[in-house]
Backbone as a printed PyTorch tensor [residue, N CA C, xyz], in Angstrom:
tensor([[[-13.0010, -13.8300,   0.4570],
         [-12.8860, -14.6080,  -0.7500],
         [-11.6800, -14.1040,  -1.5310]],

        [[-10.8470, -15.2070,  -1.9560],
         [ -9.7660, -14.7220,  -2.7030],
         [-10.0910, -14.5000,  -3.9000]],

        [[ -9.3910, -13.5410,  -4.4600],
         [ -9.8480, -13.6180,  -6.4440],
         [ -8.1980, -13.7760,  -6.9900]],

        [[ -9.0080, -13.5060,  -8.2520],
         [ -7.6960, -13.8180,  -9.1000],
         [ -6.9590, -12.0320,  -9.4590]],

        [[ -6.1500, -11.9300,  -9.9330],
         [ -5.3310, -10.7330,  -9.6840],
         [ -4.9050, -10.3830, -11.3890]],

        [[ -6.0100,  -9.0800, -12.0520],
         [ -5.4580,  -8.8900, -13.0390],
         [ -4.1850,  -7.9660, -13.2640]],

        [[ -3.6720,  -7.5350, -14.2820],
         [ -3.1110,  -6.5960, -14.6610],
         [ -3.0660,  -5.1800, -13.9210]],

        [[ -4.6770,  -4.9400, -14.0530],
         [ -5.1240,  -3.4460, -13.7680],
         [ -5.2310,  -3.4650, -12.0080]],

        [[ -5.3520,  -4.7920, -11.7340],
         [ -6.2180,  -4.4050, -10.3310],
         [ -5.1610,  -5.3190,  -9.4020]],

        [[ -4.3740,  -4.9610,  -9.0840],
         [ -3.1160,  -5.6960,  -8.1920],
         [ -3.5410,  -6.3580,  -7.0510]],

        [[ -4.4190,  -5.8900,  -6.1850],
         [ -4.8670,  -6.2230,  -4.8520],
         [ -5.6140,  -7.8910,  -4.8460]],

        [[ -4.9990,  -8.5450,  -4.0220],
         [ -5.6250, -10.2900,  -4.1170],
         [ -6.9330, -10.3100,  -3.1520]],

        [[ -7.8130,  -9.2410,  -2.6910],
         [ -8.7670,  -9.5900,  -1.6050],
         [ -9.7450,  -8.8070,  -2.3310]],

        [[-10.9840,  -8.3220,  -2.2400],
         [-11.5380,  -7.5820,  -2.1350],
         [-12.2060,  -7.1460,  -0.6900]],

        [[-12.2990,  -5.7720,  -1.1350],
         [-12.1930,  -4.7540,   0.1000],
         [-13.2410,  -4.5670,   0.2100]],

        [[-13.8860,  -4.0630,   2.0640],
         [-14.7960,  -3.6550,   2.3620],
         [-14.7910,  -2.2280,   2.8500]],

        [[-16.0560,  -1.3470,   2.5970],
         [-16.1370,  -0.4990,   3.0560],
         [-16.2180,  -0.2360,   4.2390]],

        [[-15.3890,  -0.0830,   5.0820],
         [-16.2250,   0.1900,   6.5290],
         [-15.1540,   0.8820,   7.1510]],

        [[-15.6240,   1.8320,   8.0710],
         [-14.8260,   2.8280,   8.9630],
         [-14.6070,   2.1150,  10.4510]],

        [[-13.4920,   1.6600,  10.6950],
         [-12.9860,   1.0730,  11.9010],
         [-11.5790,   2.0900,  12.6540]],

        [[-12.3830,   2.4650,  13.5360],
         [-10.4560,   3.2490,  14.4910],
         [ -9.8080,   2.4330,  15.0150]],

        [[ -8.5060,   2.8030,  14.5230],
         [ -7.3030,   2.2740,  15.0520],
         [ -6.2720,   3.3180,  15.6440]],

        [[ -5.6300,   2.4610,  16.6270],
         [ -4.5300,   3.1950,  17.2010],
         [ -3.2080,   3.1130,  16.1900]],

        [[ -2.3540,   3.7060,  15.7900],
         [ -1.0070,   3.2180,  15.5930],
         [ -0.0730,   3.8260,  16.0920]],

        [[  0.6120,   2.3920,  16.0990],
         [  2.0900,   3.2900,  16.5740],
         [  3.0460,   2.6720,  15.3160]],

        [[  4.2820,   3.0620,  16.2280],
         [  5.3900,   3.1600,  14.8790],
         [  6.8700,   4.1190,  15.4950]],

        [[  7.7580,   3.9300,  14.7010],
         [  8.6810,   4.6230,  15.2960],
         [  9.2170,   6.0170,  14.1120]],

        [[  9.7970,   7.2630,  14.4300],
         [  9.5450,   8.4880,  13.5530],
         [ 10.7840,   8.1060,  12.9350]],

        [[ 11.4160,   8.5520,  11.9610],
         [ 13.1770,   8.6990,  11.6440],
         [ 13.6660,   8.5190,  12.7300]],

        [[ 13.4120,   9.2170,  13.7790],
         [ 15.0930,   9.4590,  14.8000],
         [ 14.0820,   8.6640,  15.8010]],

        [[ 13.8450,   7.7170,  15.3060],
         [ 13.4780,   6.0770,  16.2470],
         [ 12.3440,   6.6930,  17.7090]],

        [[ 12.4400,   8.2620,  17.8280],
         [ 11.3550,   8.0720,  18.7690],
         [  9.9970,   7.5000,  18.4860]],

        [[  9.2700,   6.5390,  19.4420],
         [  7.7550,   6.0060,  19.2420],
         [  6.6870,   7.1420,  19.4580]],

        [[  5.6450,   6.8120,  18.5080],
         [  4.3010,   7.8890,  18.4930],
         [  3.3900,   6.8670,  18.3370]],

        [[  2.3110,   7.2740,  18.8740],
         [  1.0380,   6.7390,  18.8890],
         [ -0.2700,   7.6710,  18.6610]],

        [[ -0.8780,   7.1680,  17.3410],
         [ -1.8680,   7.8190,  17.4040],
         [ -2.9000,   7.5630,  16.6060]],

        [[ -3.9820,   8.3250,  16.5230],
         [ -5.3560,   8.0110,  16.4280],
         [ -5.7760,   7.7110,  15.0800]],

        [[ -6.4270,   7.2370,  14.4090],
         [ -6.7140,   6.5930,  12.7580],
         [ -7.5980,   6.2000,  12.4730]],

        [[ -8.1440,   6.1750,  11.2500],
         [ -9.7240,   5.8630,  11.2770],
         [ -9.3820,   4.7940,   9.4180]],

        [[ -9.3850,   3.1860,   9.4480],
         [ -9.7140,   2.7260,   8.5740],
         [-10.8160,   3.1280,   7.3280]],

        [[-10.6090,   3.1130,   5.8210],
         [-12.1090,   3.9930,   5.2580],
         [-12.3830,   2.3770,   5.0370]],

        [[-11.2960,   1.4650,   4.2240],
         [-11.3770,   0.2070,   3.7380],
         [-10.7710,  -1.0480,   4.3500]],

        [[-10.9770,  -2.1330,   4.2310],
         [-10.4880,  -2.8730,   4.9050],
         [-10.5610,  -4.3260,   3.8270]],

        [[ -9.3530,  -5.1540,   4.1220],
         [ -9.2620,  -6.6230,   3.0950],
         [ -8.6730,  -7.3520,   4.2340]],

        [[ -8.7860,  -8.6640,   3.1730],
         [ -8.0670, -10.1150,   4.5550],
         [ -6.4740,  -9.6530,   4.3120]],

        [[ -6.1300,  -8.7890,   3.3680],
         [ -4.5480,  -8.3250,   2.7860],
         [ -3.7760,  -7.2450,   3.0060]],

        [[ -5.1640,  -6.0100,   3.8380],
         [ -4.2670,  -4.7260,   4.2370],
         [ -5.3840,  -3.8890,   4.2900]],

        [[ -5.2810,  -2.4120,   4.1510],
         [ -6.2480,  -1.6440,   4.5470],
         [ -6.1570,   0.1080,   3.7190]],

        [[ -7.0670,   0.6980,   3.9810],
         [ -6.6020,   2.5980,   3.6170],
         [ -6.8530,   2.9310,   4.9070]],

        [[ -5.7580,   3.8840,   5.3010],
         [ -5.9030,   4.4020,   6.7960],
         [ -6.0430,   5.6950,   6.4120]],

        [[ -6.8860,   6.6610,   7.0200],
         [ -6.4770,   8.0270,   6.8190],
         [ -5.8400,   8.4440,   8.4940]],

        [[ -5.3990,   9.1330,   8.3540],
         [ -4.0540,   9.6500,   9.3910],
         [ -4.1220,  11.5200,   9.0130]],

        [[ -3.8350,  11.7570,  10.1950],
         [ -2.5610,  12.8280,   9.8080],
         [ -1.3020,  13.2630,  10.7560]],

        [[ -0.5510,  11.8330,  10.0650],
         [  0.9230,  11.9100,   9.8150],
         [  1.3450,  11.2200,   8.9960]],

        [[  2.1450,  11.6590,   8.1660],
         [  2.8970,  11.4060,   6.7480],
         [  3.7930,  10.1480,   7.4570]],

        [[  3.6820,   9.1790,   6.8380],
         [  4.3430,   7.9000,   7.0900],
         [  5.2920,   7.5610,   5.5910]],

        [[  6.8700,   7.2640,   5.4610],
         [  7.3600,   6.5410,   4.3290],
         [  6.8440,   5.3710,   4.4560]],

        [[  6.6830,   5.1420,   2.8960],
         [  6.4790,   3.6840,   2.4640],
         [  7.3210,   2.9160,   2.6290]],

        [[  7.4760,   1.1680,   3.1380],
         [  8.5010,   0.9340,   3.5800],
         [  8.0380,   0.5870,   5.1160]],

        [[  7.5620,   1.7350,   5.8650],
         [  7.6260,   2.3000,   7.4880],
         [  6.7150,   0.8220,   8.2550]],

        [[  7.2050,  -0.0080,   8.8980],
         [  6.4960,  -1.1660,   9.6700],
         [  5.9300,  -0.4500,  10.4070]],

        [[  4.3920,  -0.5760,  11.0550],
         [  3.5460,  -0.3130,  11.8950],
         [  2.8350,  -1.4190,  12.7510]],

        [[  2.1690,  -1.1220,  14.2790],
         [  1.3550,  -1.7020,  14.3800],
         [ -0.2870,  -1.0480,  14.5050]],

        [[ -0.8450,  -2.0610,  14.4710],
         [ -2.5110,  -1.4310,  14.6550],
         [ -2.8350,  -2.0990,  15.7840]],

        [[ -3.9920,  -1.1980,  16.3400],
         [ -4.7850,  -1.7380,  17.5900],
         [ -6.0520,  -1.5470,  17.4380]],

        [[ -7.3340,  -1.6980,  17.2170],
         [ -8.3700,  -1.5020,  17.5280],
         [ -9.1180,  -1.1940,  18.8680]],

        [[ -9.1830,  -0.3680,  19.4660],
         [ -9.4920,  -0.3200,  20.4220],
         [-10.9990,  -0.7380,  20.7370]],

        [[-10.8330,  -1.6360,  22.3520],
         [-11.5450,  -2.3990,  22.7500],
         [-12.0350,  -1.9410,  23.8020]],

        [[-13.8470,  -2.2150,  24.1350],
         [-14.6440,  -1.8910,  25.4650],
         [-13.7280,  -2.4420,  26.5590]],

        [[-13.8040,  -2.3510,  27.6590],
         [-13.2160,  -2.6040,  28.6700],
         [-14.0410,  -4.3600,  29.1360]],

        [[-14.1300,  -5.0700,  28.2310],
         [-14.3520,  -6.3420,  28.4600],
         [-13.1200,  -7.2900,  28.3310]],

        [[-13.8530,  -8.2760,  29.4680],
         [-12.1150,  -9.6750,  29.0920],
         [-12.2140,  -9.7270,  27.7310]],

        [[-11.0550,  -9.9660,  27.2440],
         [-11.0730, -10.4420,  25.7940],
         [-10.8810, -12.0210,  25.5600]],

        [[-10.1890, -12.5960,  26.8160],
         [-10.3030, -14.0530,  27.2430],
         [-11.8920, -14.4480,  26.7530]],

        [[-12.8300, -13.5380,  27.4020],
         [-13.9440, -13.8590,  26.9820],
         [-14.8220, -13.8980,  25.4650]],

        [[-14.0840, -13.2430,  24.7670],
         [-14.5540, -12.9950,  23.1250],
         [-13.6180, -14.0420,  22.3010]],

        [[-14.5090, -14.7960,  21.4760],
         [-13.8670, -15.8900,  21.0740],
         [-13.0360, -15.6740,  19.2320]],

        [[-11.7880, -15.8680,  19.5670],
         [-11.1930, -15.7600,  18.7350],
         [-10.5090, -14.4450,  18.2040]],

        [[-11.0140, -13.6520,  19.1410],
         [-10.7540, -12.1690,  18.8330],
         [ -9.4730, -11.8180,  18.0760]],

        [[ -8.9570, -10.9840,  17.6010],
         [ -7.8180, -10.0630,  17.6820],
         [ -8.0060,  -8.4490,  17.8840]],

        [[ -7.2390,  -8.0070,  18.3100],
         [ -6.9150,  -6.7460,  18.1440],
         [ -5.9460,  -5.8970,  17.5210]],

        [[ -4.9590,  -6.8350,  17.5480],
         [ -3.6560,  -6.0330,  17.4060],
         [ -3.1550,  -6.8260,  15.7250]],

        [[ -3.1080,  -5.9020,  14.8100],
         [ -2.4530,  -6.8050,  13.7910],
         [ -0.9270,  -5.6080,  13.4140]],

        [[ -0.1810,  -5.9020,  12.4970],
         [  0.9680,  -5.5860,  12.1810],
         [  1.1240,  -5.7610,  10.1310]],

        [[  1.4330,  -4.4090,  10.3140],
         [  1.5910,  -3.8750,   8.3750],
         [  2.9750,  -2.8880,   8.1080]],

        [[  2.5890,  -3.1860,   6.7940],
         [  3.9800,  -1.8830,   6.3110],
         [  3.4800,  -0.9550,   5.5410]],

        [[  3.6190,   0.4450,   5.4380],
         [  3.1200,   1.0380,   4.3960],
         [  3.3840,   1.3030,   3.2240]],

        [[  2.3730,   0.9030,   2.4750],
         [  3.0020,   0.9060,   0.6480],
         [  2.9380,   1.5220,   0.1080]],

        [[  2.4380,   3.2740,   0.4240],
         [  2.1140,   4.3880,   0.2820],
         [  1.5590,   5.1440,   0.9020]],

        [[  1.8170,   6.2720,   0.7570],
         [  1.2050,   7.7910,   1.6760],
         [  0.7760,   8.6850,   0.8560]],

        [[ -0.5170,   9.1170,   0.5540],
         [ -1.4750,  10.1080,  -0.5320],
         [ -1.7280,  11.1230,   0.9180]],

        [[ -1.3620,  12.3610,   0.0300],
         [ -2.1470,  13.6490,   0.6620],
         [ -3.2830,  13.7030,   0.1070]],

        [[ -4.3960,  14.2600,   1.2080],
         [ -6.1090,  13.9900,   0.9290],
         [ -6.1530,  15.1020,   2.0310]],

        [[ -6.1120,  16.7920,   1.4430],
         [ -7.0680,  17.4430,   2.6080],
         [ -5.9080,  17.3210,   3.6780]],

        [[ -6.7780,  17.8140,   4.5450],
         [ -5.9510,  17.3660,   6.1600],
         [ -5.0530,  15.9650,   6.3640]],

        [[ -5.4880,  15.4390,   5.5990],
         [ -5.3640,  13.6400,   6.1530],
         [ -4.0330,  13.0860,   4.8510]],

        [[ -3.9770,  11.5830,   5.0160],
         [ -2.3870,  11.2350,   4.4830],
         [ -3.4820,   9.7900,   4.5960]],

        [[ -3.4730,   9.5940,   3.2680],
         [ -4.4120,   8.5150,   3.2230],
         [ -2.8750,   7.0240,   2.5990]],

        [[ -3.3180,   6.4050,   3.4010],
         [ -2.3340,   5.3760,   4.1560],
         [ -2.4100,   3.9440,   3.3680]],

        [[ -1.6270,   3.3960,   2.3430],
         [ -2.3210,   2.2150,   1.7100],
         [ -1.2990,   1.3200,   2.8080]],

        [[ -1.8470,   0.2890,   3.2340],
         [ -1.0980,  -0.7200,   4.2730],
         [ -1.7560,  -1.8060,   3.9890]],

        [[  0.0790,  -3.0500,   4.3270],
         [ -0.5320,  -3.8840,   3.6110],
         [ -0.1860,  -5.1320,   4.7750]],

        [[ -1.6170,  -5.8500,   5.3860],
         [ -0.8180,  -6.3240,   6.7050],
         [  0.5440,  -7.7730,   6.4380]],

        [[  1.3620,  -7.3860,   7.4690],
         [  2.3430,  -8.5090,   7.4870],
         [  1.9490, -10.0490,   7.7420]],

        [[  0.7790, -10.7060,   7.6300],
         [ -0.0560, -11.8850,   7.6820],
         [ -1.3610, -11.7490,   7.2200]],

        [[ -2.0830, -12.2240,   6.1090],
         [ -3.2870, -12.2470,   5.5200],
         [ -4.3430, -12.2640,   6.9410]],

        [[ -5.4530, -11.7720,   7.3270],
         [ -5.9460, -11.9620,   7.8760],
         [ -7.1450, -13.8620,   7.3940]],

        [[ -6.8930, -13.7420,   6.5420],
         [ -7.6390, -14.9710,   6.2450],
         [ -6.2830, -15.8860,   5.2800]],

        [[ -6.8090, -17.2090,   5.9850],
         [ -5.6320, -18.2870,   5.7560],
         [ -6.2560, -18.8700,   3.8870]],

        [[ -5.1210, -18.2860,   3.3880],
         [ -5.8890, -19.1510,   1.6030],
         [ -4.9290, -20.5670,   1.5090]],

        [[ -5.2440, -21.6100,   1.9940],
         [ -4.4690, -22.4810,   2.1340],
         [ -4.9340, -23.2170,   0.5610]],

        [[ -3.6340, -23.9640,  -0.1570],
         [ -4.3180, -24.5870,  -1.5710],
         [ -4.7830, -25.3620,  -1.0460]],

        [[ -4.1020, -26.7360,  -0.3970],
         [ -4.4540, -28.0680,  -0.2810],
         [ -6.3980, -28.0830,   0.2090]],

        [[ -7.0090, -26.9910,   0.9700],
         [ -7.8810, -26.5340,   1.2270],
         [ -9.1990, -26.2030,  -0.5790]],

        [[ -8.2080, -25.2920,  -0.8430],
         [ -8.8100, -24.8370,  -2.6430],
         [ -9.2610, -26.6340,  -2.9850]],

        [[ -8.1350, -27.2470,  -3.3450],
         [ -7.8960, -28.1700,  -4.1140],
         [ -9.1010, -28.9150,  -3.7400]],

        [[ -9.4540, -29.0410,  -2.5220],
         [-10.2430, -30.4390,  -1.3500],
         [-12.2290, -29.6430,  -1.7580]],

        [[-11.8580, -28.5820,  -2.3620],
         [-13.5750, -27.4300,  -2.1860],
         [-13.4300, -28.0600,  -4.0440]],

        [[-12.6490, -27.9810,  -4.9160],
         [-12.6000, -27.9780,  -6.4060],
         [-13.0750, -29.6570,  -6.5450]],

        [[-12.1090, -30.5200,  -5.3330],
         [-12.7620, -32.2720,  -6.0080],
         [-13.9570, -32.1820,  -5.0180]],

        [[-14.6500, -31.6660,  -4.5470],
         [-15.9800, -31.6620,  -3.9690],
         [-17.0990, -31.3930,  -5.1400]],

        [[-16.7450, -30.5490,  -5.8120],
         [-17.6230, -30.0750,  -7.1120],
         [-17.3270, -30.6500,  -7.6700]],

        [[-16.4910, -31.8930,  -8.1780],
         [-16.3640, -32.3430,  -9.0020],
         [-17.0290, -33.3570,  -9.0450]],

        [[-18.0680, -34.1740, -10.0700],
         [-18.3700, -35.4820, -10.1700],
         [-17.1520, -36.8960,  -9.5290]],

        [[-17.6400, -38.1350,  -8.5220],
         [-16.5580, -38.4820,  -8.7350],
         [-17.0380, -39.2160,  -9.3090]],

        [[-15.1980, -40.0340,  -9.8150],
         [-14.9400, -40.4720, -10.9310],
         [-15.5390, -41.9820, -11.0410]],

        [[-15.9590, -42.3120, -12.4290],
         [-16.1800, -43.3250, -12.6100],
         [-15.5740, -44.7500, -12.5920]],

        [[-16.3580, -45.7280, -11.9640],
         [-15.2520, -47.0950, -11.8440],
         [-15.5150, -47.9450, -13.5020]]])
């Protein structure tokens, strides 16, 4: 569900709690690729908190993978696995580098013409 976006609270989704691992990769300064292990705390249709430990600049394009049972995925309908973010910050937390990312495609489509078509549904129609 989309909300509206105050002052105080910047983020357009609200977030769920839930712990999901992800793989990431990414490339370091001197462009070599790393891959490694991550554990989502939060998750939105708009981005996520990763905790990590490796210090990522903000800025830094990533991808994510969720790793999957060894089933077809042909067979799971609609699936994804793999989405793609940038990071909009890096917090030290302890061991970990808690990761605000924000993905490069909403996971959920907020289309208006959609809004608009749910708003004249509630609406009385109009009188002749």
């Amino acid at each position: 569900m989309r909300r509206s976006v105050s002052k105080v609270e910047r983020r357009g989704w609200d977030r769920l709690p839930i712990s999901i691992p992800f793989f990431v990769r990414g490339n370091k300064p001197n462009a070599e690729e790393f891959l490694e292990f991550a554990t989502a705390l939060n998750l939105s249709a708009g981005g996520l908190l990763l905790a990590t430990r490796r210090y990522l600049d903000p800025g830094t394009e990533i991808s994510l993978e969720i790793p999957v049972a060894l089933v077809n995925k042909a067979q799971l309908p609609r699936s994804s696995s793999l989405f793609h973010a940038k990071v909009l910050r890096c917090t030290p937390d302890r061991q970990y580098f808690l990761l605000g990312l924000e993905f490069s495609e909403p996971l959920l489509k907020c289309d208006a013409d959609s809004e608009s078509q749910l708003s004249d549904k509630s609406s009385p129609p109009p009188s002749k």
